[in-house]
C-alpha positions in Angstrom: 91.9 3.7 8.1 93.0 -0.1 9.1 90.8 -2.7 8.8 88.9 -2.8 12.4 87.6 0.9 11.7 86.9 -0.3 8.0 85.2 -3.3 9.4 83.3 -1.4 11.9 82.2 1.8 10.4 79.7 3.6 11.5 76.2 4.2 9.4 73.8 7.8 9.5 71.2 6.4 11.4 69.1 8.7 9.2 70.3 7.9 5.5 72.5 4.3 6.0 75.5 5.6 4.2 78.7 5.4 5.8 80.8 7.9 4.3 81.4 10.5 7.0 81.4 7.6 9.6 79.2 9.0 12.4 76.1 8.5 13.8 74.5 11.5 12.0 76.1 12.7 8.5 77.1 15.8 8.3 74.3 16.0 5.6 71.2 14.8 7.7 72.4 17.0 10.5 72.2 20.0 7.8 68.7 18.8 6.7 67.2 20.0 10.3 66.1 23.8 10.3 65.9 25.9 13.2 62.8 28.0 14.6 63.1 32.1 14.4 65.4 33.5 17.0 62.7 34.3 19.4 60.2 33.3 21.7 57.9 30.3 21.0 55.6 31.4 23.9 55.3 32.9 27.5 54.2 30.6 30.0 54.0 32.2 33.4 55.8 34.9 32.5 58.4 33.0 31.6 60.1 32.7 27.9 60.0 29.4 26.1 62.1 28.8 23.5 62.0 25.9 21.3 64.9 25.6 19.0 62.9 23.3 15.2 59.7 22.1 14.7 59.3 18.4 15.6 59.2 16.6 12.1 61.6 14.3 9.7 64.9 14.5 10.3 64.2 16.3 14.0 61.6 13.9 15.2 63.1 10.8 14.3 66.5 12.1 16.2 64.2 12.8 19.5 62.8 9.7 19.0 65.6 7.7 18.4 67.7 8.1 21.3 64.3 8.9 23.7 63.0 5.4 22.6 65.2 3.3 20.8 68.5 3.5 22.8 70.5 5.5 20.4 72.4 7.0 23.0 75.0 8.6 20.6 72.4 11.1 19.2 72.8 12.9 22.2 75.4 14.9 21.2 73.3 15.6 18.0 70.5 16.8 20.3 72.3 19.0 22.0 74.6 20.7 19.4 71.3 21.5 17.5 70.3 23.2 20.9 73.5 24.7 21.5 73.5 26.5 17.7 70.1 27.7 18.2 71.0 29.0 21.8 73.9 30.6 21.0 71.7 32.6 18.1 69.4 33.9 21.0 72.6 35.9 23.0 71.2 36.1 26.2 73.1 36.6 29.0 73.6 34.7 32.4 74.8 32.9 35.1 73.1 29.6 33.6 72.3 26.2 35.1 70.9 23.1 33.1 67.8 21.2 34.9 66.8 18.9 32.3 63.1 17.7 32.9 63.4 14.6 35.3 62.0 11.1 34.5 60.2 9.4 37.5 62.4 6.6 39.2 60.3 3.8 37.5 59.8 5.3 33.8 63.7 5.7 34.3 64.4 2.3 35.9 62.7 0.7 33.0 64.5 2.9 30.4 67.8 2.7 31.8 68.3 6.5 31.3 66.9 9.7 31.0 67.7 10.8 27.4 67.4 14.7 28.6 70.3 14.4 31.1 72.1 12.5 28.4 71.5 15.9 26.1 72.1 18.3 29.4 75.8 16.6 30.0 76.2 17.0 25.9 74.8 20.5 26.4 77.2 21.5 29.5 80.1 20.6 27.6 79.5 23.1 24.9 78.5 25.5 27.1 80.4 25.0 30.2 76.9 25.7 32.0 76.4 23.5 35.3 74.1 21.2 35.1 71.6 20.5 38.3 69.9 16.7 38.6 68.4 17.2 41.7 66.8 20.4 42.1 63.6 19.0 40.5 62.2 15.6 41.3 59.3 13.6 39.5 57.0 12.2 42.3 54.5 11.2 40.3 54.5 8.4 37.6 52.4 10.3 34.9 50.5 8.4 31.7 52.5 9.7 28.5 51.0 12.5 27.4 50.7 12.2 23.5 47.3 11.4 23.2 45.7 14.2 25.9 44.6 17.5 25.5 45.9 20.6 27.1 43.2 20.3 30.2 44.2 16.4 30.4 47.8 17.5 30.1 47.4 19.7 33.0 45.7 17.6 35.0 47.9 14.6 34.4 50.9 16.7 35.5 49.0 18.0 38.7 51.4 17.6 41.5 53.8 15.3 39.5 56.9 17.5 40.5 58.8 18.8 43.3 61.3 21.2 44.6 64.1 19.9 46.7 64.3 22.3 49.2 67.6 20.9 50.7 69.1 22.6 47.5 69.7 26.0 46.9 70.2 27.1 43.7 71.4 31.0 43.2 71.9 30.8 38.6 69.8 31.1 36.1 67.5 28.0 35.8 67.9 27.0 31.9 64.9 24.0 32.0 65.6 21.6 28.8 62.9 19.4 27.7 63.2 17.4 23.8 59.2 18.4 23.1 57.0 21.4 23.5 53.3 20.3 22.7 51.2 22.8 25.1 53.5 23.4 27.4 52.0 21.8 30.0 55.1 20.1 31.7 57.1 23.3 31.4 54.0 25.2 32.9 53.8 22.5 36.0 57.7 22.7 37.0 57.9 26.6 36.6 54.7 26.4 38.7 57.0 24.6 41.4 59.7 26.4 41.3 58.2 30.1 41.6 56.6 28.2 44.4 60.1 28.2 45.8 61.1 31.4 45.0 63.0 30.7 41.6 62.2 33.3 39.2 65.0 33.3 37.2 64.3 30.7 34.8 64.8 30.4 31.1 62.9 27.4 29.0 64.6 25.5 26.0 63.0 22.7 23.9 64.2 20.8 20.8 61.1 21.1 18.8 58.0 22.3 19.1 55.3 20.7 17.7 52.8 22.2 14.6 49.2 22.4 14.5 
């Protein structure tokens, strides 16, 4: 190691130490536990899988690069995805939509932290991924602090098919939280609108109650 990578080594976000270098030690990664290799739910007939449950080390990796710009936990994000996937063995010809932000929640973000995971996510998997086939059209509140009925309703019409594209694999819609369901439930709603039936959900974490 010279003195510039000395100098400029990186910290865990999640402990501070510094001896493995990267963004998330090999020990904090190894301190997040996955869900049971099935199911979480159906939601319109369709699976939905979600891969932890959203607390300590999980939840402040969501959080970090969804809110605080921590762009490099990404990769983190995704290869926790990609383990848990990989667990579940199902077979396909799979393409990523990642749930979209809408224009102005993304303008004053600077990025969409679920296309960041999708691109980390398609390069594990060599799975497509798809950016346009779902559009946000409306600017929803955040939806921490509704209920399932509020939820719903604050998602009412907030997405839409592009019907200019035509998409003939396996929809694999990636989201970092699964509360109720709620957004997954509106865009599957769209899409078997549109004829898409083939669709597989996958969350980080899902969330206790």
């Amino acid at each position: 190691m010279n003195l510039l990578d000395w100098i400029y080594k990186k910290k865990c976000y999640f402990c501070g130490k510094s001896k493995d270098s990267l963004k998330m030690c090999n020990s904090c990664y190894e301190k997040m536990m996955f869900n049971n290799v099935s199911a979480d739910r159906e939601i319109l007939g369709i699976d939905v899988y979600s891969c932890g449950v959203y607390e300590t080390v999980l939840q402040k990796l969501i959080r970090g690069l969804k809110y605080h710009n921590q762009k490099e936990l990404a990769y983190y994000q995704a290869k926790f995805m990609w383990e848990y996937w990989q667990k579940l063995n199902l077979k396909g010809d799979f393409v990523i939509v990642p749930v979209p932000l809408h224009k102005i929640r993304q303008k004053k973000r600077k990025y969409n932290h679920m296309e960041l995971v999708a691109y980390e996510f398609s390069k594990m998997s060599n799975y497509p991924v798809e950016l346009d086939l779902i559009k946000r059209i409306k600017n929803t509140k955040p939806q921490y602090n509704l209920k399932r009925v509020q939820r719903l309703e604050n998602l009412k019409n907030a997405f839409e098919v592009n019907s200019s594209i035509k998409c003939n694999k396996h929809i694999l819609l990636i989201d970092d939280i699964c509360t109720t369901g709620s957004t997954f439930e509106s865009i599957i709603t769209e899409l078997q609108k549109n004829k898409y039936n083939k669709i597989t959900c996958l969350a980080t974490a899902s969330v206790r109650f």
